[in-house]
Structure formats: structure tokens, C-alpha cells
C-alpha positions as CSV (number, residue, x, y, z in Angstrom):
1,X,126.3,172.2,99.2
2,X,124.8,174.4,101.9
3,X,122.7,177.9,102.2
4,X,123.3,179.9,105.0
5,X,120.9,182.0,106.8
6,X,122.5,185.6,108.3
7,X,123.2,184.0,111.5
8,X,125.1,181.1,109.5
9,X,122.6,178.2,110.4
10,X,121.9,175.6,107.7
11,X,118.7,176.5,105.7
12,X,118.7,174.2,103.3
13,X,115.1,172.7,102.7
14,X,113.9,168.8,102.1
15,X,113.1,169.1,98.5
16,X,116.6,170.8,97.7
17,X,118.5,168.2,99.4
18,X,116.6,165.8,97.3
19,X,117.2,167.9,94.1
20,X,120.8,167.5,94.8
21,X,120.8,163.4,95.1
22,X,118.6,163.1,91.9
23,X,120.4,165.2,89.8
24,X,118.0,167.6,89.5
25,X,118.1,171.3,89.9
26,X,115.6,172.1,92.8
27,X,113.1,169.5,91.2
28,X,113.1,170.5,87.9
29,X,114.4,169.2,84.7
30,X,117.2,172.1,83.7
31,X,118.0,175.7,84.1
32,X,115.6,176.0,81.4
33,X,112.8,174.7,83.1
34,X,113.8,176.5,86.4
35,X,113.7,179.7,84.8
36,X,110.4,179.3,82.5
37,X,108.4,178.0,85.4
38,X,109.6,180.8,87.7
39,X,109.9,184.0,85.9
40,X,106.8,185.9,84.2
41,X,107.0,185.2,80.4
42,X,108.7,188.5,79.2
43,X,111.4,188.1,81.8
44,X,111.8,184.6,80.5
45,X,111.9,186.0,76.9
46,X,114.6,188.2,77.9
47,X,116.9,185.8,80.0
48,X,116.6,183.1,77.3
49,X,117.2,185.7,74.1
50,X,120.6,185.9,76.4
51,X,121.2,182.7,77.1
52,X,120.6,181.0,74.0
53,X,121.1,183.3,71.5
54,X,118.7,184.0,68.5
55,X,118.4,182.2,65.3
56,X,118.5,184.3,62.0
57,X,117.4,187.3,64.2
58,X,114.1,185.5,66.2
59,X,113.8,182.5,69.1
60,X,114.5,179.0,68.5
61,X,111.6,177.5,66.8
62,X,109.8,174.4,68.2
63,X,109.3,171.3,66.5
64,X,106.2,169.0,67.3
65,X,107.5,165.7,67.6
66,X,105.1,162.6,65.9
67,X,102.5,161.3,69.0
68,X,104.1,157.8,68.2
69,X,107.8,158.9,69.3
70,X,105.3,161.6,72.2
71,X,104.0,158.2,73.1
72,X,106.9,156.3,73.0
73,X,108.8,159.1,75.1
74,X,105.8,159.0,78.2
75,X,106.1,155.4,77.9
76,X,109.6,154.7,78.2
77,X,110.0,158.0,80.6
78,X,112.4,160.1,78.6
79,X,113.1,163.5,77.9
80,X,112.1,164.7,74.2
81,X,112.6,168.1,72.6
82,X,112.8,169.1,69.4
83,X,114.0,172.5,67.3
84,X,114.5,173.9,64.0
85,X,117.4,176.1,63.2
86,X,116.7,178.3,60.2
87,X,119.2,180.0,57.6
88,X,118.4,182.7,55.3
89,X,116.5,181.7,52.3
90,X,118.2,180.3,49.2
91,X,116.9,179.7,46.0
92,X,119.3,177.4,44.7
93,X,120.5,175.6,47.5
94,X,118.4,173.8,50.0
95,X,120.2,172.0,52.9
96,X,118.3,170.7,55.7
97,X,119.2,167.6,57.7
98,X,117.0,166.5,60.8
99,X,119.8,165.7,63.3
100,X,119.2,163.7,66.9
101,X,121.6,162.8,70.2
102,X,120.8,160.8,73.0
103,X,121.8,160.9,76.3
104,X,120.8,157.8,78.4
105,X,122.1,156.4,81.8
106,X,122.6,152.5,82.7
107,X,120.3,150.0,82.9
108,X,121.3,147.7,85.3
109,X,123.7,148.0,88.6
110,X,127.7,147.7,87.7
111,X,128.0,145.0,89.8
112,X,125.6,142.5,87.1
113,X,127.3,140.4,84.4
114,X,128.8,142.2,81.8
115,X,126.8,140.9,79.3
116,X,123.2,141.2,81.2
117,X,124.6,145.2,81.6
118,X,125.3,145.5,78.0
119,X,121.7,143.3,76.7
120,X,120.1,145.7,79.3
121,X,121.3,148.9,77.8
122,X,120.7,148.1,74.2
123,X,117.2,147.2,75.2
124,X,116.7,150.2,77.0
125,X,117.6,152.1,74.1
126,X,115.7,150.8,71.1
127,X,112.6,152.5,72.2
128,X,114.9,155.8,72.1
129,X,116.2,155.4,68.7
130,X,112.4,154.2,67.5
131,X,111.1,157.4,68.7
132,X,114.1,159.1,66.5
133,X,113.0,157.2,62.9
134,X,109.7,157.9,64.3
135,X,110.4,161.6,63.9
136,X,112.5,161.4,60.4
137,X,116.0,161.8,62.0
138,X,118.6,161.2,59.1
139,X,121.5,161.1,61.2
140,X,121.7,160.6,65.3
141,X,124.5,160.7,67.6
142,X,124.9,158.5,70.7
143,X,126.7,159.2,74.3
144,X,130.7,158.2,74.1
145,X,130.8,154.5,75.3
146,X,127.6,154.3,75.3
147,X,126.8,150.2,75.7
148,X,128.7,150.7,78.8
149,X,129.0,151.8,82.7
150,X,132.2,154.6,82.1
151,X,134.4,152.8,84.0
152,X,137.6,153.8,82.3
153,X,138.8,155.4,86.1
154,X,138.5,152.9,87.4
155,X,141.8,151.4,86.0
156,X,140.6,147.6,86.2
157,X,141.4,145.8,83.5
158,X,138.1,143.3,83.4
159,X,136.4,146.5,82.0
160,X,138.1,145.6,78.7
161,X,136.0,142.7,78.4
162,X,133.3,145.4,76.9
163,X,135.6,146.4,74.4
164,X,134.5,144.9,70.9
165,X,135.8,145.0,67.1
166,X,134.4,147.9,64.5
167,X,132.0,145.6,63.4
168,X,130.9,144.1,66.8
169,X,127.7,143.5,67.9
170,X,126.9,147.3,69.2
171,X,127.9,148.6,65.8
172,X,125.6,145.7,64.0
173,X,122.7,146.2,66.6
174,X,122.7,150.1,65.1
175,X,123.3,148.9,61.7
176,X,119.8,147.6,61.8
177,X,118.4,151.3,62.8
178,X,120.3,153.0,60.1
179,X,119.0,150.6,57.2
180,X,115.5,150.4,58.8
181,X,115.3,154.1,59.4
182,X,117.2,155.2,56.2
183,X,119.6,157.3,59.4
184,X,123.2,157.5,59.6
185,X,124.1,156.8,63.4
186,X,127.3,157.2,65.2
187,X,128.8,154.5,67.8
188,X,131.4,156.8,69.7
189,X,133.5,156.7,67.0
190,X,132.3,154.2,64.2
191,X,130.0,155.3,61.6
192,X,127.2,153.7,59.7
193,X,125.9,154.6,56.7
194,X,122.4,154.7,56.1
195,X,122.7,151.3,53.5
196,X,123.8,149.8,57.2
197,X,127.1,150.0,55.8
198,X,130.2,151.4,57.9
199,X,131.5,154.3,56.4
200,X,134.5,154.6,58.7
201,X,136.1,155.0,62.3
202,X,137.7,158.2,64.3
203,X,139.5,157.4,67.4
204,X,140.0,159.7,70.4
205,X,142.5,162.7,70.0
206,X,143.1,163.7,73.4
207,X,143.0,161.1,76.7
208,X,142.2,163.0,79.7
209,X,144.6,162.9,82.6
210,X,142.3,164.9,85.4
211,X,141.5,163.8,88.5
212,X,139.1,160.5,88.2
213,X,139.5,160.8,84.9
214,X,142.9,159.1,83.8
215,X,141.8,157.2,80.3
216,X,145.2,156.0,79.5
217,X,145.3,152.3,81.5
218,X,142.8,151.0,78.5
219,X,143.8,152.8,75.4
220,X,146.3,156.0,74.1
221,X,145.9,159.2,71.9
222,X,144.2,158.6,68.7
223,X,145.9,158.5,65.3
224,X,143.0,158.8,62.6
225,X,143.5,162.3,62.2
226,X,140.6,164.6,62.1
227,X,138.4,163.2,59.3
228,X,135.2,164.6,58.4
229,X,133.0,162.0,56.3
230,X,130.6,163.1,53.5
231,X,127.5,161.5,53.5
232,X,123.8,162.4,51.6
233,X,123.1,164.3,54.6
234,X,126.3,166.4,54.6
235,X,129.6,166.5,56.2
236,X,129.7,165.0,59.4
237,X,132.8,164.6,62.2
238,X,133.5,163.5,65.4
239,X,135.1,165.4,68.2
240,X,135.2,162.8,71.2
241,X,134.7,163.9,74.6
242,X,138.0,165.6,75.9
243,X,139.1,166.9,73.0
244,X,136.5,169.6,73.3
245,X,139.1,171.5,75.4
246,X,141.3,172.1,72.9
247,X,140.1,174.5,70.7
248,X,143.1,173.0,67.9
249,X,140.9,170.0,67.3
250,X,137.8,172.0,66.9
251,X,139.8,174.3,64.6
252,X,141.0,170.9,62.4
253,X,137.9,169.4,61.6
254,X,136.4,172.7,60.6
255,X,139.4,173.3,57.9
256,X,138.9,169.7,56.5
257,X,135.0,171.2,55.9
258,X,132.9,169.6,58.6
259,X,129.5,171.4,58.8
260,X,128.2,169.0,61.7
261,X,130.6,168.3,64.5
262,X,129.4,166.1,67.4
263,X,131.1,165.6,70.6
264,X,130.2,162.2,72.6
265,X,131.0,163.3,76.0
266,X,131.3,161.6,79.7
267,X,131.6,164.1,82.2
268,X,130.3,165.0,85.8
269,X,129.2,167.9,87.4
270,X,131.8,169.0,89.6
271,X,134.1,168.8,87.0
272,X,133.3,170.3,84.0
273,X,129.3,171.5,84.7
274,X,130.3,175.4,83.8
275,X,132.4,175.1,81.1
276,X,129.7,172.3,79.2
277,X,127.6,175.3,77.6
278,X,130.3,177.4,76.5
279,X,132.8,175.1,74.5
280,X,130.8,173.7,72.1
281,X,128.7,177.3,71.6
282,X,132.1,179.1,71.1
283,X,133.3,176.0,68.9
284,X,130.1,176.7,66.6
285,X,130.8,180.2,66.3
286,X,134.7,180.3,65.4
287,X,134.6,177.3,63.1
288,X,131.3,178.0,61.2
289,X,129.7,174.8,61.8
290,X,126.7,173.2,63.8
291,X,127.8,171.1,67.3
292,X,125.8,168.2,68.9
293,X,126.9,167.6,72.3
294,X,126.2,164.4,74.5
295,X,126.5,163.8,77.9
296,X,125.2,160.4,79.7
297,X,123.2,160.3,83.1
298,X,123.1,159.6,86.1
299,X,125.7,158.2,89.1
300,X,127.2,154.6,88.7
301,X,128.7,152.9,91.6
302,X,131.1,150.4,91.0
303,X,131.8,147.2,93.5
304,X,135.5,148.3,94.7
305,X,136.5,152.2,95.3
306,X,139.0,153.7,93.6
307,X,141.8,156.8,94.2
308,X,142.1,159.5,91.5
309,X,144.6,162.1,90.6
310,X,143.5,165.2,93.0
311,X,144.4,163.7,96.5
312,X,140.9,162.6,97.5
313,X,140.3,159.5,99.6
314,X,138.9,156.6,98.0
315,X,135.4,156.2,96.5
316,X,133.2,154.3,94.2
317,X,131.6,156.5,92.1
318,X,132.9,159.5,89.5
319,X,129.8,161.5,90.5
320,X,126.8,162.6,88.7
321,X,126.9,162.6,84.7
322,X,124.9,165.5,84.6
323,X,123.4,165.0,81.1
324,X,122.3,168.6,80.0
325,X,122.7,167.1,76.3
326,X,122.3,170.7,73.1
327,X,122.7,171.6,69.9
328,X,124.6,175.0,69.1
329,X,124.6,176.7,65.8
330,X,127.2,178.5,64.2
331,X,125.2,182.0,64.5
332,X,125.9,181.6,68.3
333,X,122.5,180.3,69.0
334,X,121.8,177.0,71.1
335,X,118.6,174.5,71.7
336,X,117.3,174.4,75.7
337,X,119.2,171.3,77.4
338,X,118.0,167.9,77.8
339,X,117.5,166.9,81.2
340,X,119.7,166.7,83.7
341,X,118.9,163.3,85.2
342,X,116.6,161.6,82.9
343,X,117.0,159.9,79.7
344,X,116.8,161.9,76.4
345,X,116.6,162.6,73.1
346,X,117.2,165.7,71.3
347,X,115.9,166.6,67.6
348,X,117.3,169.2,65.7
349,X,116.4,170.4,61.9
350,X,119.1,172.2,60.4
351,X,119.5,174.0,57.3
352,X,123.0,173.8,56.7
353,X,123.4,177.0,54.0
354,X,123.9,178.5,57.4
355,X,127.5,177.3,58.0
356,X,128.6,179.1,54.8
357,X,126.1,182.3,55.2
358,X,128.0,182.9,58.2
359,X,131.6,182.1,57.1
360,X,130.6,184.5,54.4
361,X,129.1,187.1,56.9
362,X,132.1,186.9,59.6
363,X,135.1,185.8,57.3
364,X,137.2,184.3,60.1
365,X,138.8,181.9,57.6
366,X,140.0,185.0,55.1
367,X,141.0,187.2,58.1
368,X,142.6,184.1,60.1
369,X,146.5,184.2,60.2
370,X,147.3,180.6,59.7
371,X,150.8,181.1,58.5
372,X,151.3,183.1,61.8
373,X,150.1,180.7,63.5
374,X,151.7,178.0,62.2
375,X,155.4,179.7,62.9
376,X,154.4,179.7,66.5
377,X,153.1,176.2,66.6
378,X,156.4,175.1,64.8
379,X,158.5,176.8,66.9
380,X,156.7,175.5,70.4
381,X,157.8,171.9,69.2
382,X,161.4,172.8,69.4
383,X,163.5,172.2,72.3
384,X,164.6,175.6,72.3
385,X,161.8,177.5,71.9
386,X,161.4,180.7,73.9
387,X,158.2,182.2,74.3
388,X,157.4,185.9,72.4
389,X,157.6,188.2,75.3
390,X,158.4,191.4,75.7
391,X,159.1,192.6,79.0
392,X,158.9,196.2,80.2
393,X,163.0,197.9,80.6
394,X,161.7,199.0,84.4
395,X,160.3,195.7,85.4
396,X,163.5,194.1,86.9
397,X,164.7,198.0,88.2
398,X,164.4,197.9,91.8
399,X,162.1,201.4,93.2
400,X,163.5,203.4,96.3
């Protein structure tokens, strides 16, 4: 990544070059950052009323964290940020959840035992997830694999020795939080009750076949559906990583009622870094519901190199997991990101009337076609299926 000068000469300064290694984005935290600490405050007001949307018709409120999870957050070095999505007032119905995600990167080199990596990580998060009950969080999301380096590419098979049953010890370590902290938390795809009770499991839809990132050595497409589990707190689902890209799995959980959908996520910067803030928003918007997305941090090196699908020589690392961890709301507006190198946590309050204020504003589901769709859908899966195209008589007529 180079700047050129008119004469074509590299002018690319110290402190960028460091920016790029660390993850950062010329020394700061985010975009968000970048652009509050450089532009004068209207401009700021402007750019950010465009990037992020508003909420009910004004900017994002801020929340004041508790100075015990403040304290625990300058202690422990981590990004904390906290918002309040609003809905129009009802009389009748109040619906507000507080809602947290944590984005956090590895504790220990890949090449330590497997078990001092895993102790490492759990330790390195209960601080994280105190600062969370700290704050009053009722449910909280974690990274996908998150007791883990992500070294699904790497298609060695010893990485399976991190694999553990439902009721393992990750999933009992978090039980502990959700009965102490009266929180529902998710573990990639299990979910625990806020009794410490597990309420039920979703496994991955859709197994990425991209460059590094060929899933299927350790495990296959899901088969649990699209379930959306009610809870005290509302209805909550699970969209897991790469199925983000397929705006189908969205759509499903949305019809089966979900009003929270969080998407665990894995994913490096020369990958998918563009596309990150838009999928989820536009997810929000067309399905009526609120989205948590959560990205891990940081660049792990593994011990032996490894190829991938795009033709590029051997190396031992995926890249940077850029973080950049949100909430987005289904009136198309979205929190600031979480850092882009550092550890986080994000806090959200959301009043969820606002899911059906704006299914009832917007009626995509009463103007949808589903029966339209549905005929196309059935008739991709045939063998004979022939795309619905209509071609123009003086296409194939050759011009003199």
C-alpha cells in the first residue's frame, strides 16, 4: 500500500507505515475517530448524519457506561462504547433490551499448547464480560470461535482438538456470566439462558469456499434451520459469519420473527473490509430487525504456512481481522465501530417497538411477492431450468 507523489516517488510517511502493521487507520482507532478528530464539528455532523444514518429523525444517542466497567475498560485496555437506539413512544408497549458484542483478539502465540491458548483467552475475557453485567447488559454476543486462534484455513486436523461438546467447558465457563449477570450470552452458536440454562444450538448455514478461507476440512453446511429463540428479552437469532452474504438467510430468520439478529464473524481486511458496513445495515433495513455484528482482532501466525484458493504462494497468516465490530437498526441507522485493532466491547440499548414501527411504516412484508419468488426459486432447483430472459429480436442480427 503506497502513495505516490506527481513524480511517482514513494511518499509514504513513518507513522502510516506503522498504522498499516498495527491495524490501525493512520494511528487512530476507526474511520470514526479519523474523521471526528480531523474535520471541524459541523463537517463531522454532516459526514456522520451520512454515514450512520439517524435514529427516529436525530443522532445516535450516547450512553455513559458505569466508572466500574470505564475502569475495568482502562485497566484491561479495551475499547468501550455505548448507544441507545430510540423508537417512537408507546403507551402500551415498552420493549427495551440493553444488548452487548465483543470483539477480542488472542491471548497467547498459536504456537503454545492448546490448552494454555484456550485458559489464556478465557481469562483475558472475563474482565470484558464483567464490564458488560457491570453496565446491565441482558443479552451479549461473542466473536464466532471465539476460545480459539481461526485456524480453520489452515486445513490441519490437530486444530480439532479445540472442538468441544454443547455443554463443554466454554459454554459452562459463560453459563456462570449468564446466571451471575441475569444475561443471555451466545457461544457462536450455543445459547444460554439467563437461569445458565442452554436454550438451544444453530449451526453454520453457509461454509465459505474463498481464498484462505475453505471451512469445509473440519465441518459441512449446517442443518438446524433458521431458528429464532424467544427469550424475556425478545427474539433473538443467529446468522454465523458467511452467511451474511446471502441475503436468503437474512430474509429466513426475519420471516420466522427474529427482531435481534447477530452475526459472529471472522474476517480480514483485504477480503471483506468494504462490504462489512453495508451487509448487515442493508440486512436491518429489508428484514425489519436490529443486527449485531462481530469481528475478532488482530493477525495470528501459525507455526507452518499454508496455500489457499487464489493462487498465492504460501504463508502463515490470513491477515488482519480488522475488528470494526456495530450495531445497525432497522430504520437504517448504525452505532460508530469498535476499534480496529484493539479489544472491545460494544453496548447497545434498544427499544424493540422499532422493528414493528417500521415494518408498519415501510410494509415490505405486505408488498413482498413471496409466491413469485418462490416459483423462481423452485424452478432454479430443476435440472432444466432456463433463466427468464428476454432478449432483444436485433441482438443476434448482424449490422452492415
Amino acid at each position: 500500500m503506497e502513495k505516490t507523489d506527481g513524480i511517482g516517488k514513494e511518499n509514504v510517511s513513518t507513522e502510516e507505515k506503522q498504522s498499516f502493521k498495527d491495524g490501525s487507520i493512520c494511528g487512530y482507532n476507526s474511520l470514526h475517530h479519523l474523521l471526528s478528530a480531523n474535520l471541524k464539528p459541523q463537517l463531522y455532523q454532516e459526514v456522520s448524519r451520512l454515514l450512520l444514518g439517524l435514529n427516529c429523525g436525530k443522532a445516535l444517542e450516547t450512553i455513559v457506561p458505569p466508572e466500574s466497567a470505564k475502569a475495568l475498560s482502562s485497566k484491561h485496555d479495551f475499547d468501550l462504547q455505548a448507544y441507545k437506539f430510540s423508537a417512537d413512544k408507546e403507551l402500551l408497549r415498552e420493549s427495551r433490551v440493553r444488548v452487548s458484542l465483543i470483539q477480542n483478539s488472542i491471548a497467547l502465540p498459536t504456537t503454545a499448547p492448546f490448552s494454555d491458548q484456550k485458559k489464556a483467552i478465557v481469562e483475558k475475557l472475563r474482565p470484558i464480560i464483567d464490564a458488560a453485567g457491570a453496565s446491565g447488559v441482558n443479552i451479549l454476543c461473542l466473536q464466532e470461535a471465539w476460545m480459539m486462534p481461526f485456524a480453520f484455513c489452515t486445513r490441519e486436523k490437530r486444530w480439532c482438538e479445540f472442538a468441544e461438546p454443547v455443554n463443554g467447558e466454554s459454554t459452562q465457563f459463560l453459563q456462570e456470566f449468564a446466571l451471575k449477570y441475569n444475561m443471555r450470552l451466545w457461544n457462536t452458536a450455543v445459547i444460554i439462558g439467563n437461569h445458565g440454562n442452554i436454550i438451544g444450538k444453530h449451526r453454520k448455514n453457509h461454509i465459505p469456499r474463498v481464498g484462505d478461507f475453505n471451512e469445509s476440512t473440519y465441518y459441512m453446511e449446517g442443518n438446524t434451520g433458521h431458528p429464532v429463540f424467544e427469550t424475556v428479552y425478545g427474539k433473538i437469532a443467529v446468522n454465523i459469519c458467511y452467511g451474511r452474504h446471502h441475503p436468503l438467510n437474512w430474509l429466513a430468520f426475519g420471516l420466522n420473527g427474529a427482531e435481534i439478529v447477530f452475526n459472529p464473524s471472522a474476517t480480514v481486511g483485504e477480503l471483506s473490509e468494504p462490504m462489512w458496513p453495508i451487509e448487515a445495515r442493508n440486512a436491518s433495513i429489508a428484514n425489519s430487525y436490529f443486527v449485531g455484528s462481530i469481528n475478532r482482532v488482530g493477525t495470528e501466525i501459525f507455526p507452518n504456512p499454508f496455500t489457499s484458493g487464489d493462487g498465492k504462494p504460501q504463508h502463515p497468516d490470513f491477515g488482519h481481522f480488522y475488528g470494526s465490530s456495530h450495531f445497525s437498526a432497522p430504520d437504517a441507522s448504525c452505532t460508530p465501530s469498535l476499534s480496529r485493532f484493539k479489544d472491545g466491547l460494544m453496548i447497545s440499548d434498544m427499544d424493540l417497538n422499532l422493528c414493528r414501527q417500521l415494518k408498519d411504516k415501510w410494509g415490505f412484508r405486505m408488498t413482498a411477492r413471496y409466491e413469485l419468488y418462490a416459483d423462481t426459486l423452485a424452478s432454479y432447483l430443476k435440472p432444466d431450468f432456463e433463466p427468464q430472459v428476454i432478449s432483444d429480436p436485433f441482438l443476434h442480427k448482424k449490422s452492415f
